[in-house]
C-alpha positions as CSV (number, residue, x, y, z in Angstrom):
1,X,125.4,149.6,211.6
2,X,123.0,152.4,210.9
3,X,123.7,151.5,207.2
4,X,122.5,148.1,207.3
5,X,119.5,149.2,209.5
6,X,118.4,151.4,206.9
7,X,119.2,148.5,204.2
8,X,116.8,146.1,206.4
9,X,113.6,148.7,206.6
10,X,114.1,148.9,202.4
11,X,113.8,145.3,202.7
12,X,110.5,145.4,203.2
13,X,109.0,147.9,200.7
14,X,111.2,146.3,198.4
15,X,109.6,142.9,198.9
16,X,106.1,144.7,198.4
17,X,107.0,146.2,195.4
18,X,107.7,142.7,194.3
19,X,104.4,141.4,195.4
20,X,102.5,144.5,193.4
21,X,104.4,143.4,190.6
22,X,103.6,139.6,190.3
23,X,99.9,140.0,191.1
24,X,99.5,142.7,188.4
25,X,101.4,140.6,186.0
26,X,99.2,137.3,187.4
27,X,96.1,139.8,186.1
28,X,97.5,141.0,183.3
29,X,98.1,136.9,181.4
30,X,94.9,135.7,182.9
31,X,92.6,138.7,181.8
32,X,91.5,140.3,184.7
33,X,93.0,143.3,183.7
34,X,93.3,144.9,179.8
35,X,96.8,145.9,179.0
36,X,95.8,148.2,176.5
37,X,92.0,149.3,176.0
38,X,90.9,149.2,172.0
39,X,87.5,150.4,171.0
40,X,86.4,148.6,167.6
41,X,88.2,148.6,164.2
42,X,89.8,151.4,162.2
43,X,90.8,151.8,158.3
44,X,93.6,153.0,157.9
45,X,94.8,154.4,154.9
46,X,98.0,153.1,154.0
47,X,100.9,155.7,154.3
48,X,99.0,158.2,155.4
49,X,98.6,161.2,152.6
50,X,101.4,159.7,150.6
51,X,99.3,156.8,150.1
52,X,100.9,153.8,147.7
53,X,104.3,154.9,146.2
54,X,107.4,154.1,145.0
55,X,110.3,155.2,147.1
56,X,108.2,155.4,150.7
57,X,109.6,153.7,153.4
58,X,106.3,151.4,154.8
59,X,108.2,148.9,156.7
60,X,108.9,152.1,159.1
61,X,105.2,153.7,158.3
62,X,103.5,150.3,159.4
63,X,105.6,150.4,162.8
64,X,104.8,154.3,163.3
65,X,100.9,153.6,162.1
66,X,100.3,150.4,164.5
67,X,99.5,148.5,166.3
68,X,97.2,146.9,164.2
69,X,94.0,145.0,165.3
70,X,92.0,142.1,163.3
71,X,89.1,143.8,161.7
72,X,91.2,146.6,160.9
73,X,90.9,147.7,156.8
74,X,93.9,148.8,155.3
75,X,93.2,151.4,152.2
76,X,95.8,151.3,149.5
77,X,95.2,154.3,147.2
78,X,97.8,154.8,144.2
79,X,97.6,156.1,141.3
80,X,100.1,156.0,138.1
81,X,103.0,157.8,137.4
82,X,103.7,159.8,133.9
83,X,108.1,159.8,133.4
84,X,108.9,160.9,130.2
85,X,106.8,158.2,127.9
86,X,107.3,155.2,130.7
87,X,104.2,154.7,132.7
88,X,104.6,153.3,136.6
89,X,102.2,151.1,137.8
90,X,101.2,149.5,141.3
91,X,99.7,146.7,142.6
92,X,99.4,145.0,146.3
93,X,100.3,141.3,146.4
94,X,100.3,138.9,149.6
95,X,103.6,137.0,150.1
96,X,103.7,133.3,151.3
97,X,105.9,134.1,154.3
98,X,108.6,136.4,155.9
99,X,111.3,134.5,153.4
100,X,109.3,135.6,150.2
101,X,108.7,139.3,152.0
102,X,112.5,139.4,153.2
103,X,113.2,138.5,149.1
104,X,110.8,140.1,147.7
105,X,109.6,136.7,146.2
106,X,106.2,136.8,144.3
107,X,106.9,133.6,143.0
108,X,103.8,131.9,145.2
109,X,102.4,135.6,146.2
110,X,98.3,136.7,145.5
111,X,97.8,139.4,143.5
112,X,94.9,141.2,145.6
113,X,94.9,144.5,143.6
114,X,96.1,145.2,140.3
115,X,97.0,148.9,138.8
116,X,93.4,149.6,138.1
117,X,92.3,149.0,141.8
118,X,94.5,151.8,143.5
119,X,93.1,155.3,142.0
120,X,89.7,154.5,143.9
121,X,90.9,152.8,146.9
122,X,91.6,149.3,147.6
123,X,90.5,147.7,150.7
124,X,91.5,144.8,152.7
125,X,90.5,143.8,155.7
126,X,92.6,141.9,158.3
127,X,90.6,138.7,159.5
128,X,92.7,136.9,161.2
129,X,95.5,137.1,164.1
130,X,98.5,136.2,161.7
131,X,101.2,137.6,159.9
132,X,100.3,139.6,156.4
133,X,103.2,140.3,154.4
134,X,102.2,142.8,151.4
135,X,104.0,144.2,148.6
136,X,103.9,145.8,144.9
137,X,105.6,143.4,142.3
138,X,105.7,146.0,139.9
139,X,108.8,146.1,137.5
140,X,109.6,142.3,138.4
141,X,109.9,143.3,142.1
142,X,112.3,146.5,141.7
143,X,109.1,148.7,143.7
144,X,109.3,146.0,146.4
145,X,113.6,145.8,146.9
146,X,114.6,149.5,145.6
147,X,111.3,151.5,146.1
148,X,110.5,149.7,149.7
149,X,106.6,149.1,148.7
150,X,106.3,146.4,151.1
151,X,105.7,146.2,154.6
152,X,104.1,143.3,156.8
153,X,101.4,143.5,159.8
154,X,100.5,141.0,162.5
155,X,97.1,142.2,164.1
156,X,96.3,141.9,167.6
157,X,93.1,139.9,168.8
């Protein structure tokens, strides 16, 4: 008996924990309340001080360096790579869509910067509240598959 008394005053906190909950969540989708305050675009350097290379995980960068906001610029910086006689290049390409990112398809993708672009800094600036998927097709897409020099962003508003 005591057991079931104790159950029954719960009852009630319980039920106004429930009520909390729904009304902040009410705020939260019609705007009442911010769910997380952002103060004006950043750039961001992609990377971080490893900047544009071959062999860099950015998939796992981009979800470490976000999130990411429209009007954000995104700084690719690269510069290219002396192995024996063989010179390595970058460039940063847009890809159609996840498929062509997930593939590493450039068949429809934009180049936006080619190798001469990266030792001064490329910038791009994300516009719009969509996906971006970017990559380097250098090396008929070997730095996008084996070296991982792709990674995709979808800015908030």
């Amino acid at each position: 008996m005591a057991m079931a008394m104790a159950k029954a005053m719960d009852l009630p906190r319980q039920w106004t924990l429930c009520v909390f909950v729904l009304v902040l969540a009410l705020m939260l989708v019609s705007g009442s309340v911010e769910a997380k305050h952002y103060r004006g675009s950043r750039t961001i350097m992609v990377g971080g001080d490893l900047h544009w290379k071959f062999g860099y995980n950015y998939t796992a960068w981009a979800l470490t360096a976000g999130p990411f906001h429209v009007g954000d610029t995104l700084v690719f910086k690269y510069q290219p790579a002396q192995i024996g006689n063989i010179t390595i290049v970058h460039n940063v390409n847009l890809l159609k869509d996840h498929k062509a990112f997930m593939k590493c398809d450039f068949k429809h993708a934009v180049e936006i910067a080619d190798a001469s672009r990266g030792p001064s800094g490329f910038e791009y600036t994300l516009t719009h509240h969509r996906s971006y998927y970017f990559a380097c097709s250098e090396r008929g897409g070997l730095h996008c598959s084996a070296g991982m020099m792709k990674f995709s962003v979808r800015p908030m508003k």
